[in-house]
C-alpha positions as CSV (number, residue, x, y, z in Angstrom):
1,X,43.6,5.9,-14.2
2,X,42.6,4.7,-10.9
3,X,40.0,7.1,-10.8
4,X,38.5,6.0,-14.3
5,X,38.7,2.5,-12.9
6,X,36.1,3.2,-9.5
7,X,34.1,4.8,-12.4
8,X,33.4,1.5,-14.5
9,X,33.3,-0.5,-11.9
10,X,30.4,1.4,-10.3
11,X,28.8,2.1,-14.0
12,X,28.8,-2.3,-13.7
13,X,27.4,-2.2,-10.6
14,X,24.6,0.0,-11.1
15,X,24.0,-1.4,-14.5
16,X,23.5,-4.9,-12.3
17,X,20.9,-3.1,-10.5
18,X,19.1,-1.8,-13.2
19,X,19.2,-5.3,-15.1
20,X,17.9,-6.6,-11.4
21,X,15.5,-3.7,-11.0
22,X,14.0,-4.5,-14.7
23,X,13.6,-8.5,-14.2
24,X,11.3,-7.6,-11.1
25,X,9.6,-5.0,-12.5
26,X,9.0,-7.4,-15.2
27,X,7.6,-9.8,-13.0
28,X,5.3,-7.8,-11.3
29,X,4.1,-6.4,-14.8
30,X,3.3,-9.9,-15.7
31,X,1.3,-10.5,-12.6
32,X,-0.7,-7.2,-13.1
33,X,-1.8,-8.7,-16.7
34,X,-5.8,-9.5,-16.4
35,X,-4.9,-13.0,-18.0
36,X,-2.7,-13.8,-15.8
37,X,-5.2,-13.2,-13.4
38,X,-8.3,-14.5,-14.4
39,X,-6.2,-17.8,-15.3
40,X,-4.9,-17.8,-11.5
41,X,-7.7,-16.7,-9.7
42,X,-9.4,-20.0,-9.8
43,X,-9.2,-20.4,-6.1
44,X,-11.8,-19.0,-3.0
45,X,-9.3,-16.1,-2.4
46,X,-8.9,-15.3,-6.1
47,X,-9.8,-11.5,-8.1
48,X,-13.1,-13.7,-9.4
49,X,-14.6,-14.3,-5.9
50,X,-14.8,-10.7,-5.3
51,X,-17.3,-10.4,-8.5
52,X,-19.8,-12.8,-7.3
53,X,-20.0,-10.0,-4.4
54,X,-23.0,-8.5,-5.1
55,X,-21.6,-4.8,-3.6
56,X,-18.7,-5.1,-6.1
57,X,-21.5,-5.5,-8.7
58,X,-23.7,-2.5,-7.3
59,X,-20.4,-0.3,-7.3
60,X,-19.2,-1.1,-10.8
61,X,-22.6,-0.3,-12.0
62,X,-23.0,2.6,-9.9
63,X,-19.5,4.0,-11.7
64,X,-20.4,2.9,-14.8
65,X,-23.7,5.3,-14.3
66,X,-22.1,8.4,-13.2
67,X,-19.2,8.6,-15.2
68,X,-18.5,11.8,-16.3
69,X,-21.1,13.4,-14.2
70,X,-19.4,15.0,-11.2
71,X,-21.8,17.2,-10.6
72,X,-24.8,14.9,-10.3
73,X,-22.2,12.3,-7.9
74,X,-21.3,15.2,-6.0
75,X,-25.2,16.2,-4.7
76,X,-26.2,12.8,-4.6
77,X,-22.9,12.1,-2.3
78,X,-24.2,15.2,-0.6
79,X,-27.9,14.3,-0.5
80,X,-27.0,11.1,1.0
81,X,-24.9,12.3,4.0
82,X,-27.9,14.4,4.8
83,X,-30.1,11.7,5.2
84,X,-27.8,9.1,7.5
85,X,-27.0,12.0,9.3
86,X,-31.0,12.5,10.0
87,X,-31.8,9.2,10.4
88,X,-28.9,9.1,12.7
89,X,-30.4,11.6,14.8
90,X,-33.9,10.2,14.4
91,X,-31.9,6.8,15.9
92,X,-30.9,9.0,18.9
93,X,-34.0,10.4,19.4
94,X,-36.2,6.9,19.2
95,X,-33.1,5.6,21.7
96,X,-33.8,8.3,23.7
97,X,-37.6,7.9,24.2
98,X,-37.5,4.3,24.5
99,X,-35.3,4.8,27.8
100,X,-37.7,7.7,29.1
101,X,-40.3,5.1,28.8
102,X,-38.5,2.4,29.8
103,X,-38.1,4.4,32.9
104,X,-41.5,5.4,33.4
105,X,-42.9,2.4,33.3
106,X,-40.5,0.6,35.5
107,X,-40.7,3.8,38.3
108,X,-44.4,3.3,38.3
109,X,-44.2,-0.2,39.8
110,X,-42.2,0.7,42.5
């Protein structure tokens, strides 16, 4: 009997829990509803601030456009990482010559 006793009176506790567990996952249910948050997002630091970022606007569109197309995001992802990595290099390269002639000229005074 004793045994059958530690039994229910963990069943109650865990059932406490789980009522517990279920209130807050209600509650952060209701704060993932979208009107909940376009009602409380009236302020500067609110979910509508970040879409008068024109970025935010650029991306959504930009999603929007190549969904579904893995292929074409995946080369154009590609393409892209080419080119900063060339005009990175170019960067290095114009750096570079700028100091060499930085130098010359300021050697020659001497």
């Amino acid at each position: 009997m004793n045994r059958l006793k530690q039994l229910e009176a963990r069943r109650r506790v865990l059932l406490e829990r789980c009522d517990e567990q279920r209130e807050e996952l209600a509650v952060r249910l209701k704060e993932l509803d979208p009107a909940t948050i376009l009602r409380g997002a009236g302020g500067v630091g609110g979910a509508i601030a970040g879409l008068r970022h024109p970025l935010a606007w650029a991306a959504a569109l930009a999603g929007l456009l190549f969904l579904g197309r893995t292929r074409e995001v995946l080369t154009f992802v590609l393409w892209v990482r080419s080119a900063l990595s060339l005009a990175g290099r170019a960067a290095h390269l114009v750096r570079a010559l700028l100091q060499l002639r930085a130098q010359r000229a300021g050697g020659g005074e001497d």
